[in-house]
C-alpha positions in Angstrom: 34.1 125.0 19.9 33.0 124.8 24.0 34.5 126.6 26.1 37.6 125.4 27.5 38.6 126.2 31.2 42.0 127.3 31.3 43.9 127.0 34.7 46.2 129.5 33.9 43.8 132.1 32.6 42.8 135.7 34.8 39.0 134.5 33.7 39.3 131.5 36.2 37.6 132.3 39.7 38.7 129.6 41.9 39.6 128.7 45.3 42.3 125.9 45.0 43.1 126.1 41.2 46.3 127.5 40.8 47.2 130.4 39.7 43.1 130.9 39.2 41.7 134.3 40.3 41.1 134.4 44.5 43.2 130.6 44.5 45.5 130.7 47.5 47.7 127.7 45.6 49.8 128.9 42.7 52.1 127.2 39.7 55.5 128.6 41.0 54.7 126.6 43.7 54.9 123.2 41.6 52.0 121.8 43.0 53.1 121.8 47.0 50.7 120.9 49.1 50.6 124.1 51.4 48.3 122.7 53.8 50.2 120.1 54.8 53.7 122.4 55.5 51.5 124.6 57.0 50.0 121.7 59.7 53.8 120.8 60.0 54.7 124.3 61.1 52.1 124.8 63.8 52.1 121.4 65.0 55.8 121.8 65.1 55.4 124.9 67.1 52.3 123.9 69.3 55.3 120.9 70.4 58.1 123.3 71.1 56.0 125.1 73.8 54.4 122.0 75.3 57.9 120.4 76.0 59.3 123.6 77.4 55.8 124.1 79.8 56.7 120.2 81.0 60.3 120.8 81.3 59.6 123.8 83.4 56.6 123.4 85.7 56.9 121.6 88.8 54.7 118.3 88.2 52.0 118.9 90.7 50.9 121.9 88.0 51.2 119.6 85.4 48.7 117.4 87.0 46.1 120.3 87.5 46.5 121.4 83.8 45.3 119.9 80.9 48.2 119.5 79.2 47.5 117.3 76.2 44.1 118.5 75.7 42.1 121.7 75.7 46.3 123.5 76.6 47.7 122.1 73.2 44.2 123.1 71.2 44.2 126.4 72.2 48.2 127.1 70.9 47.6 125.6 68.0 44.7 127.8 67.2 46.8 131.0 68.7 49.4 130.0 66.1 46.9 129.0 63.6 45.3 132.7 64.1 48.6 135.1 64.1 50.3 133.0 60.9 47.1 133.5 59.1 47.0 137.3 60.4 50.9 137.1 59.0 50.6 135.8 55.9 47.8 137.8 55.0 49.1 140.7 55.5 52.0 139.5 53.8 50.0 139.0 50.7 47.9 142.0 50.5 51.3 144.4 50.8 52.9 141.8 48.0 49.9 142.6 45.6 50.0 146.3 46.2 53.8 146.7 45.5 54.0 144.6 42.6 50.5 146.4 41.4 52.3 149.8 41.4 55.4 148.7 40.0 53.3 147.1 37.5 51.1 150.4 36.9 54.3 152.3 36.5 55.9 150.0 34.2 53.1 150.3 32.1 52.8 154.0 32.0 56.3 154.4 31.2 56.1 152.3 28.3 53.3 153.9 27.1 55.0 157.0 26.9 57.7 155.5 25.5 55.8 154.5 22.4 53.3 157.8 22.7 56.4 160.3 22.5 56.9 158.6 18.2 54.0 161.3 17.7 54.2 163.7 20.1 57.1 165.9 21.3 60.0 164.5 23.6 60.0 164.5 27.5 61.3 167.9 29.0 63.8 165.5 30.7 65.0 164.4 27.3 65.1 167.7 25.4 67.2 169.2 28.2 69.5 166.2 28.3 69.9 166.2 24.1 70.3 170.3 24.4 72.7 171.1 27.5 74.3 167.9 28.2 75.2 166.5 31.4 76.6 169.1 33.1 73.7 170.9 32.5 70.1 171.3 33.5 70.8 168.1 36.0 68.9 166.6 39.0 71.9 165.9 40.5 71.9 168.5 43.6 68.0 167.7 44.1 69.0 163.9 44.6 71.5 164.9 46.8 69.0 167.1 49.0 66.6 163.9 49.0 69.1 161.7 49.9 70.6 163.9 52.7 66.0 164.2 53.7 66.3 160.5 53.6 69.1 160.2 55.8 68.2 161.8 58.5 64.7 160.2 58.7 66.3 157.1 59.0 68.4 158.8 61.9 65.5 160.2 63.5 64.0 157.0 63.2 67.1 154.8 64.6 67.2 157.1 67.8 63.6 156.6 68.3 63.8 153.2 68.3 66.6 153.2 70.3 65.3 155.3 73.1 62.6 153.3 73.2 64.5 149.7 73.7 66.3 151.7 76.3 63.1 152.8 78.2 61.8 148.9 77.8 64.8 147.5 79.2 64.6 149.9 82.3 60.8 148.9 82.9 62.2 144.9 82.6 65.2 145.6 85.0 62.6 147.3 87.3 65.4 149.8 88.4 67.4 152.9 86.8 71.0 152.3 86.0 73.6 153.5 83.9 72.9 151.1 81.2 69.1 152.5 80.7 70.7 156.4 81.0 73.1 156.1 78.1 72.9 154.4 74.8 75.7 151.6 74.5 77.7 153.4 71.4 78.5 156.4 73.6 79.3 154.3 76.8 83.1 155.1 76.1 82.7 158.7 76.9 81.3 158.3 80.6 83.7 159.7 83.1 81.7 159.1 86.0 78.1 157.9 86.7 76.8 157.6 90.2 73.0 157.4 91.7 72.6 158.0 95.4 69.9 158.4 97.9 69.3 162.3 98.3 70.1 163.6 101.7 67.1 165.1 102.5 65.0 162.8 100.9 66.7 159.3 100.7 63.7 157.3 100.4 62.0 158.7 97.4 64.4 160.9 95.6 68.1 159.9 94.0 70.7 162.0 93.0 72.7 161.3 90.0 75.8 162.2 88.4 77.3 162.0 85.3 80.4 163.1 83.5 81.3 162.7 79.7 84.4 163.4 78.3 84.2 164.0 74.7 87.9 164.5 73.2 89.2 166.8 70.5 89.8 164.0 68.1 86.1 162.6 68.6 84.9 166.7 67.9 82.4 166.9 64.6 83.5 170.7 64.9 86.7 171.6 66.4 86.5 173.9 69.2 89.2 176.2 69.9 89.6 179.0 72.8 88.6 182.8 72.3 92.7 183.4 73.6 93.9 180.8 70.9 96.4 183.1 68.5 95.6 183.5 64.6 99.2 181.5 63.6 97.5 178.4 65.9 94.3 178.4 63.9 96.6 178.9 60.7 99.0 175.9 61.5 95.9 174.0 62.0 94.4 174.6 59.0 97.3 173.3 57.3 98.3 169.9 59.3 94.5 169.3 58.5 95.4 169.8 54.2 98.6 167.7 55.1 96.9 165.0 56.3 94.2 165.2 53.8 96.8 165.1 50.9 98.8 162.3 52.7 95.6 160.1 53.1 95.0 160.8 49.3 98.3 159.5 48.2 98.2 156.4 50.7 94.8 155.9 48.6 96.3 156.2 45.7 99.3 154.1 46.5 97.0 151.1 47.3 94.8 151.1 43.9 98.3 150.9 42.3 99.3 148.0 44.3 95.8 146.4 43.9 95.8 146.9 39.6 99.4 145.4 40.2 98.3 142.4 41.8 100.6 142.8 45.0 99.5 142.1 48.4 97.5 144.9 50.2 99.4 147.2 53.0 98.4 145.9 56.8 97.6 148.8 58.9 101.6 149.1 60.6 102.2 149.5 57.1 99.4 152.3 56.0 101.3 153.5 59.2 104.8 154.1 58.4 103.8 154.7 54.8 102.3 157.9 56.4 105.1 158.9 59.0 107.1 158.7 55.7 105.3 161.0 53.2 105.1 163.7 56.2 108.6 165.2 54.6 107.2 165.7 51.1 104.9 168.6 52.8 106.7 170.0 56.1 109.7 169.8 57.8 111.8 171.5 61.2 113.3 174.8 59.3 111.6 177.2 60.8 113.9 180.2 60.1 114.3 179.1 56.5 111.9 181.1 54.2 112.1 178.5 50.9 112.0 175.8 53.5 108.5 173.1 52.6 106.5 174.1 55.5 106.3 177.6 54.0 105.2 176.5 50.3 101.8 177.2 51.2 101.6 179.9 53.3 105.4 182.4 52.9 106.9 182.8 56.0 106.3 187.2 55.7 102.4 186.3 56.2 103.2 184.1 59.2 106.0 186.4 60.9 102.7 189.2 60.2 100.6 187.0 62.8 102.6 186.2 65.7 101.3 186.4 69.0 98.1 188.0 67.2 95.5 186.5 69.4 91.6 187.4 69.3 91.7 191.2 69.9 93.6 193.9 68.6 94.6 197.3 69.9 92.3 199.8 69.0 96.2 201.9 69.3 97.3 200.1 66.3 94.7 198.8 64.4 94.5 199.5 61.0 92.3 198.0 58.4 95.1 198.5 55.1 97.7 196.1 57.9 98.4 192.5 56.4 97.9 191.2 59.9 94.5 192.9 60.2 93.4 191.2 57.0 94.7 188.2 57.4 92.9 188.2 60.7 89.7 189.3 59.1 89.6 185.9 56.5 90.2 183.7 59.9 87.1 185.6 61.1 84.9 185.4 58.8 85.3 181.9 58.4 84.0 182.2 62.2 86.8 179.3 63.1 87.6 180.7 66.2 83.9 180.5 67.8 82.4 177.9 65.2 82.9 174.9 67.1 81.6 176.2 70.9 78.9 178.0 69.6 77.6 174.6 67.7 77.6 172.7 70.8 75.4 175.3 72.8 72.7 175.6 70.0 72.3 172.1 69.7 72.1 171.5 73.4 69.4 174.1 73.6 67.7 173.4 70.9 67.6 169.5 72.3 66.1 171.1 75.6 63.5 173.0 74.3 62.2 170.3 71.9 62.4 167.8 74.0 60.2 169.8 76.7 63.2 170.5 79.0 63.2 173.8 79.8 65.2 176.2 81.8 65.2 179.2 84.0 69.0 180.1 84.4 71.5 180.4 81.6 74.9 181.6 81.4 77.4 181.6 78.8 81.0 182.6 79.4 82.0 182.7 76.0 85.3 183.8 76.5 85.8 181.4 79.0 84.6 178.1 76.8 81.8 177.5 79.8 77.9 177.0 79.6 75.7 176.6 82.6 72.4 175.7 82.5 69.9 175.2 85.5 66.3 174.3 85.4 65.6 176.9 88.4 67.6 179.6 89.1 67.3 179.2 92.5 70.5 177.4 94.4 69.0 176.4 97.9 68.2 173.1 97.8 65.9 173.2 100.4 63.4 175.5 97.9 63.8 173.5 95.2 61.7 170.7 94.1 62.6 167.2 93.4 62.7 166.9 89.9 65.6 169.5 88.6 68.7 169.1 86.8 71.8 171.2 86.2 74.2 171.3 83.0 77.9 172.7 83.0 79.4 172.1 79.5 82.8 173.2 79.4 85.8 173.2 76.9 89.0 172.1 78.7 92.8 172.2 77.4 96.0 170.5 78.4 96.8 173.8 80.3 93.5 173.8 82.2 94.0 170.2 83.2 97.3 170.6 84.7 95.8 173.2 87.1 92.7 171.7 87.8 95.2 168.7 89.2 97.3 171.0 90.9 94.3 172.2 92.8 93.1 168.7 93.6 96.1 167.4 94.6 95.9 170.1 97.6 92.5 169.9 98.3 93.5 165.8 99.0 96.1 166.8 101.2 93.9 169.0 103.1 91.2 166.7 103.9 94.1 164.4 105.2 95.4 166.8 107.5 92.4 168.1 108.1 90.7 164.3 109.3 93.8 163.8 111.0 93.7 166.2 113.4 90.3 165.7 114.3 92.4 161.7 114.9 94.4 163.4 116.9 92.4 165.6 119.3 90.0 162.3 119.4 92.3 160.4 120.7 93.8 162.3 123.3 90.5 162.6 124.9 90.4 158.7 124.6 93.6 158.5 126.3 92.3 160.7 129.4 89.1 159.2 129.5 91.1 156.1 130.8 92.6 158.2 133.9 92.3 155.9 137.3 90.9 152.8 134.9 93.8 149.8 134.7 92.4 148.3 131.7 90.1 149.8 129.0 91.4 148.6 125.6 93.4 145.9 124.3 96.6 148.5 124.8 96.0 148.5 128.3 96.3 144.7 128.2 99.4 143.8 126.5 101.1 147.0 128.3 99.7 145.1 131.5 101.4 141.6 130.3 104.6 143.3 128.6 107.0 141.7 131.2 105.8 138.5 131.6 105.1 137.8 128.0 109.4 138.8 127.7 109.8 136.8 130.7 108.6 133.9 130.1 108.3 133.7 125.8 110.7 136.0 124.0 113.3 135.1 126.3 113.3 131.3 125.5 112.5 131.9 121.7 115.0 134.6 121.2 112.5 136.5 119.6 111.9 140.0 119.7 109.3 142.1 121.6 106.0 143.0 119.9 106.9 146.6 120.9 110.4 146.5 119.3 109.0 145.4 115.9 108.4 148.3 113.3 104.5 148.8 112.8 104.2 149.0 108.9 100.1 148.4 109.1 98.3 151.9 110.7 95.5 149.3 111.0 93.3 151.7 109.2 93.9 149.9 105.8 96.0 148.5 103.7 99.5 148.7 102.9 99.5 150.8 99.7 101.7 149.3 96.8 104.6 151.5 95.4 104.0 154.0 92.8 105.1 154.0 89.3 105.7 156.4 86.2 101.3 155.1 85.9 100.6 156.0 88.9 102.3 159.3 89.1 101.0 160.4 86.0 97.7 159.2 86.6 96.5 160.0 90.1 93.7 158.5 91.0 93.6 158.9 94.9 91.6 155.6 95.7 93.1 154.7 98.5 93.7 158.2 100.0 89.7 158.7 99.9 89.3 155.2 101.3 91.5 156.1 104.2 89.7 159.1 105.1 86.4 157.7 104.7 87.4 154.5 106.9 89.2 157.0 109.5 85.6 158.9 109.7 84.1 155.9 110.1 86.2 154.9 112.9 86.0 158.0 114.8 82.1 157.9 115.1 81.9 154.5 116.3 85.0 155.7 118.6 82.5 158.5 119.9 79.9 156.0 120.7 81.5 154.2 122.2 83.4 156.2 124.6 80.2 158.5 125.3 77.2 156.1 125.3 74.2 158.1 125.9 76.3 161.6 128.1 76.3 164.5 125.4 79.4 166.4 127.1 80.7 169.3 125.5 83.7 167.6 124.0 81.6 165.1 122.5 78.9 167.9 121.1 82.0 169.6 119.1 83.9 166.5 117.7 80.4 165.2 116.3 79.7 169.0 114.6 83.0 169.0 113.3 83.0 165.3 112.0 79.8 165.6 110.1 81.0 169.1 108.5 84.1 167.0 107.6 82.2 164.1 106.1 80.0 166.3 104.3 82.1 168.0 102.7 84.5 164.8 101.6 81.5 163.4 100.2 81.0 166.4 98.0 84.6 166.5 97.1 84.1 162.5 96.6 80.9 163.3 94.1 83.3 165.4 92.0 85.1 164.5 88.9 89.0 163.8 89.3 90.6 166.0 86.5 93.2 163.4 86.4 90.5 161.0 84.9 89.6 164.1 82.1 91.4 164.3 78.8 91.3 167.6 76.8 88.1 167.8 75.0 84.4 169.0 75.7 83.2 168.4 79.2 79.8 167.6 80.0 78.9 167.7 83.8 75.0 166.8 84.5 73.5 166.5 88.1 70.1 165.1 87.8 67.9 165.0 91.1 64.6 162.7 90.0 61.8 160.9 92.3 62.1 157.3 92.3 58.7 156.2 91.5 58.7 158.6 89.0 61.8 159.1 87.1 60.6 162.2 84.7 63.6 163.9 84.3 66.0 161.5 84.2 64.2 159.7 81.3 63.6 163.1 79.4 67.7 164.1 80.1 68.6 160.7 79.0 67.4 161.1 75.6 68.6 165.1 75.7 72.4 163.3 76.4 72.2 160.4 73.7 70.9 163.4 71.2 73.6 165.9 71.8 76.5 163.0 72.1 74.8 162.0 68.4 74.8 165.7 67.1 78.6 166.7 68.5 80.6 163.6 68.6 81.7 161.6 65.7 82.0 158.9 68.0 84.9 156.5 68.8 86.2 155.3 65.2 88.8 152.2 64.9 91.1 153.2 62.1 91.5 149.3 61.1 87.9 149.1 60.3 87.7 152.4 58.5 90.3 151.1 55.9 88.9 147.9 55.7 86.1 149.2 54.2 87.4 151.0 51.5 89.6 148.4 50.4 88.7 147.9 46.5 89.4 143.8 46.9 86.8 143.4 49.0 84.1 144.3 47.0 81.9 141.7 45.6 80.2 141.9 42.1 77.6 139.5 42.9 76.1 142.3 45.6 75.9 144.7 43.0 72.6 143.1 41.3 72.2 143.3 37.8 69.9 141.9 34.8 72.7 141.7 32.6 73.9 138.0 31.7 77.2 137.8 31.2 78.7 134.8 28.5 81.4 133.3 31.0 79.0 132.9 33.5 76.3 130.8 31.5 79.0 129.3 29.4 80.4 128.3 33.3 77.6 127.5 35.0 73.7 127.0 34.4 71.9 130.1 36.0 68.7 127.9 37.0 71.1 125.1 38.2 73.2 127.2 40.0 70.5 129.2 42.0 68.8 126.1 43.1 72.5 124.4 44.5 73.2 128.2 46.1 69.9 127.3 48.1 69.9 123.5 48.5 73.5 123.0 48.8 75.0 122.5 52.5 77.9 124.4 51.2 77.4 127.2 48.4 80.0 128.4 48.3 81.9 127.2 45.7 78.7 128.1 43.2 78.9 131.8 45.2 82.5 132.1 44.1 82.0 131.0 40.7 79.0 133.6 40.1 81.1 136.2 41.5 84.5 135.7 40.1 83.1 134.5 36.6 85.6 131.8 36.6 85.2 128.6 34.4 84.3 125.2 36.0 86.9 124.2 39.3 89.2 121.1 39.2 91.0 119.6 41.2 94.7 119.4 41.7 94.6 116.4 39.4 92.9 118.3 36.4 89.2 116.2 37.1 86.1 118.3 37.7 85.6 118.7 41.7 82.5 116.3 42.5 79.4 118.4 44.0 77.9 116.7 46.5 74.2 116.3 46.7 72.3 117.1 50.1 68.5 118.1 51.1 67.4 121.2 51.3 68.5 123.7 54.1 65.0 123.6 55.6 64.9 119.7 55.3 69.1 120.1 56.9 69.4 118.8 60.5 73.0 118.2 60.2 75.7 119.2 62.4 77.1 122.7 61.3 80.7 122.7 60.3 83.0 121.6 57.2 81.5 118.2 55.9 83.8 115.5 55.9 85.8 114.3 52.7 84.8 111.1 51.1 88.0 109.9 50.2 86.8 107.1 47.9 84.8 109.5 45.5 87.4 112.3 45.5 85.1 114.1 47.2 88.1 117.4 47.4 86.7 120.7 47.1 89.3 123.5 46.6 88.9 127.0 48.3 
């Protein structure tokens, strides 16, 4: 016999033969002609940019370029270059996965058929003699997983900072959007950049505040004063909770093997508030009472008012209260959750090359300070430093932090309106043996004829008799409410003051000119100590603004060209939010995920057939309408549900209806429209 050239065998070394060794044409592709899609593609795309160049240049450029010549030749052979690029690339990593799955296939099926003769796998002679409970893999998978894991986490942030820093280099400036990453955006208190005082034309100033709250805590933190029964009573509305959110679980996989309707979230709600009596309840002087069927109420009357330190006096280590304060200790609850904020903040400065001279911990107090000099005085600093306070606030705290800036408010208004006062005084006898200097002067001047000869005849009243509501200063402010007692934001106090200072400089000028009197010498010194010091206040955070939670204050003073520090302390802030804060979590979403009816079985992928499905629907039929179709989902629904063949409401098979392929679909998007002749009614 000759020799018979096979197309489909490996000994075939040809270029356009498919399937052939070296072809680039294959038989899955059923004979396409590749070339040809290929010239559609880049011709296609080679068009798309020519439009857009002659819908967007002015004409007399069009004229000067060569638009429909050498222009569209050297696109197509740019697209031409990086498809080919593409596609190779594409192809080379395609051979060299499916090579090594191949390989590996191979080997293990060789084993398979070597171990007849030889002696079992290790793997399978532990399994046969200890079972699975023993000699597993389980906690080594787990420990790759958890390595995996955070690669990809490492690998997100990296990413991440890096659109961030693109984004600033496109926007050409620095703004709060390029300082912190979008999923921690909630948490900013305040964010402000500002020329520097010294320097305004080359360095900024910035400062930021973020507010992380209790709730939003990976580790709780607690203060060193906090008693033992607090931390105790804690620890148990935490198991509470935990066993109510089991039984809500449970309670829904009930209603979902039942067939009933799933609970909306007002319902998950109240089903909560209402299981809350199965584990506590008010008694508190009743010893059998629920809240005690954990803990008895002896051990808890042990512990009251037993806070962080003992009396040496009466401290004795056989005590109940002494060793129920030791178990609280040694779980290290107390200090756990502070102390895991400062190392990771550290330990994000000195990796990330941000280092500092100054620390100070006040442990006790729940306060962190961190400089990158030790040195205070701005004047011997340099321009690129930063400062950190982190600090641990509670409701207490809070309520006297407001206290104190509520007076320091009121000072700065008395305080700017005397210097009003004095100011204008001196105004008023600058005007001595002057009849008219001011617009005052005037209408005092024409007070009797305007009466005389207007107001009289219009019976309305004098401009002096009217009660002057506006201080002409600024606006009338709006009543308060139960808001806006609670919530003091002092906006329009700080714009009065700043307008008032405002006001009294161009007041000065004014009245002064170029003479430097004495008078004039002091009101200036005293105004600019004034307005220097409001502006400080200004820069601060308003505690009314602060809900109890970690606090973390950053002033940041970077050059402008060069922006060193801010970028590094950017990425220090979007690491330590990642590392302490869980983040803001919508409670809606969380249980919408876990909802058991939502699950599809047609994600989890298989290479199991199952007999309703192929009795149902062809598999090779059904894959080629899922990608063809305009509308799969009927086919989707049928492969997931494993239901038998729809019909419609009359009992007759629903009518599919044919349509080109989704590449080949330039259709308008939406339902299609029913062909009422056909019966063209599809059921959902």
């Amino acid at each position: 016999m000759g020799a018979i050239d096979l197309p489909k065998s490996p000994n075939v070394f040809h270029p356009e033969k498919p399937s052939a060794v070296g072809s680039r044409n294959s038989l899955a592709q059923e004979y396409r002609d590749q070339q040809k899609e290929v010239n559609q593609l880049l011709e296609e795309e080679t068009n798309k940019v020519l439009h857009h160049l002659q819908a967007k240049l002015p004409k007399e450029v069009l004229e000067r370029l060569d638009v429909m010549g050498g222009l569209k030749e050297k696109l197509y052979n740019y697209f031409n270059q990086n498809y080919q690029n593409m596609f190779n690339r594409y192809i080379v990593t395609a051979e060299d996965e499916m090579v090594k799955k191949i390989r590996n296939y191979i080997d293990k099926e060789e084993t398979k058929v070597l171990a007849r003769y030889t002696p079992k796998e290790i793997a399978d002679l532990l399994d046969q003699v200890g079972g699975a409970d023993k000699f597993n893999t389980g906690e080594i998978e787990k420990s790759i997983v958890n390595m995996y894991g955070h690669l990809q986490g490492h690998i997100q942030r990296g990413v991440n900072d890096l659109e961030n820093l693109t984004n600033s280099l496109l926007r050409q400036k620095t703004d709060v959007g390029a300082f912190i990453r979008g999923e921690n955006a909630y948490s900013v208190v305040k964010c402000a950049f500002k020329d520097n005082i010294t320097k305004p034309k080359t360095v900024c100033d910035v400062k930021l505040s973020v507010n992380i709250l209790d709730s939003e805590l990976i580790s709780p933190i607690f203060h060193y004063q906090v008693t033992v029964e607090y931390l105790i009573k804690d620890l148990l509305s935490k198991h509470i909770m935990d066993c109510i959110d089991k039984e809500i679980e449970k309670l829904k996989d009930e209603r979902i093997d039942q067939g009933l309707e799933e609970l909306s979230d007002s319902e998950i709600i109240f089903a909560k508030m209402n299981k809350v009596e199965n584990y506590t309840d008010d008694k508190v002087d009743d010893p059998k009472s629920k809240r005690y069927s954990i803990i008895a109420k002896s051990l808890m009357d042990r512990i009251n008012d037993l806070r962080a330190e003992i009396d040496p006096a009466t401290f004795d280590q056989l005590n109940i209260r002494e060793n129920l304060k030791k178990i609280i200790d040694m779980e290290n609850i107390r200090n756990r959750g502070f102390n895991t904020a400062i190392n990771s903040i550290t330990s994000i400065l000195d990796t990330s090359k941000m280092g500092y001279q100054y620390i100070e911990n006040l442990k006790n107090a729940r306060e962190l300070i961190i400089r990158e000099y030790e040195d205070t005085d701005v004047a011997n600093l340099p321009d690129e430093r930063y400062q950190i306070r982190l600090k641990y606030y509670d409701n207490a705290q809070l309520q006297e932090e407001r206290k104190a800036y509520d007076v320091q408010i009121k000072s700065f208004e008395t305080e700017v309106q005397h210097l009003w006062d004095v100011l204008e005084m001196i105004y008023e006898d600058s005007k001595f043996l002057t009849r008219i200097t001011d617009f005052n002067d005037l209408a005092a001047l024409y007070k009797k004829k305007i009466k005389r000869k207007i107001k009289d005849r219009t019976g309305d009243p004098l401009y002096e008799d009217i009660a002057k509501v506006w201080d002409e200063v600024s606006f009338i402010k709006p009543g308060e409410t139960e808001v806006e007692r609670m919530n003091r934001t002092y906006l329009y106090e700080k714009d009065k003051i700043r307008h008032k200072l405002i006001m009294m400089r161009e007041k000065m000028k004014t009245m002064y000119g170029y003479q430097y009197p004495i008078q004039r010498r002091v009101m200036e010194e005293r105004l600019n100590f004034l307005e220097k010091e409001f502006n400080r206040f200004d820069y601060m955070i308003n505690p009314y603004h602060i809900q109890p939670g970690l606090l973390l204050d950053v002033d940041i003073t970077s050059i402008k060209r060069k922006k060193a520090t801010l970028d590094g302390m950017a990425n220090v802030l979007n690491e330590f939010l990642h590392g302490v804060s869980k983040g803001f979590q919508d409670a809606a979403f969380a249980s919408f995920s876990r909802r058991r009816s939502t699950v599809r079985q047609d994600i989890a992928q298989s290479f199991a057939e199952s007999s309703s499905i192929k009795d149902a629907v062809d598999p090779g039929k059904a894959y080629l309408d899922m990608i063809n179709a305009e509308e799969s989902s009927s086919v989707v629904s049928a492969l997931a549900d494993s239901a038998p063949a729809k019909t419609t409401g009359r009992g007759r098979p629903a009518a599919k209806k044919e349509s080109a392929a989704v590449v080949d679909n330039t259709g308008k998007r939406g339902r299609p429209r029913r062909n009422a002749e056909k019966g063209d009614i599809r059921e959902v």
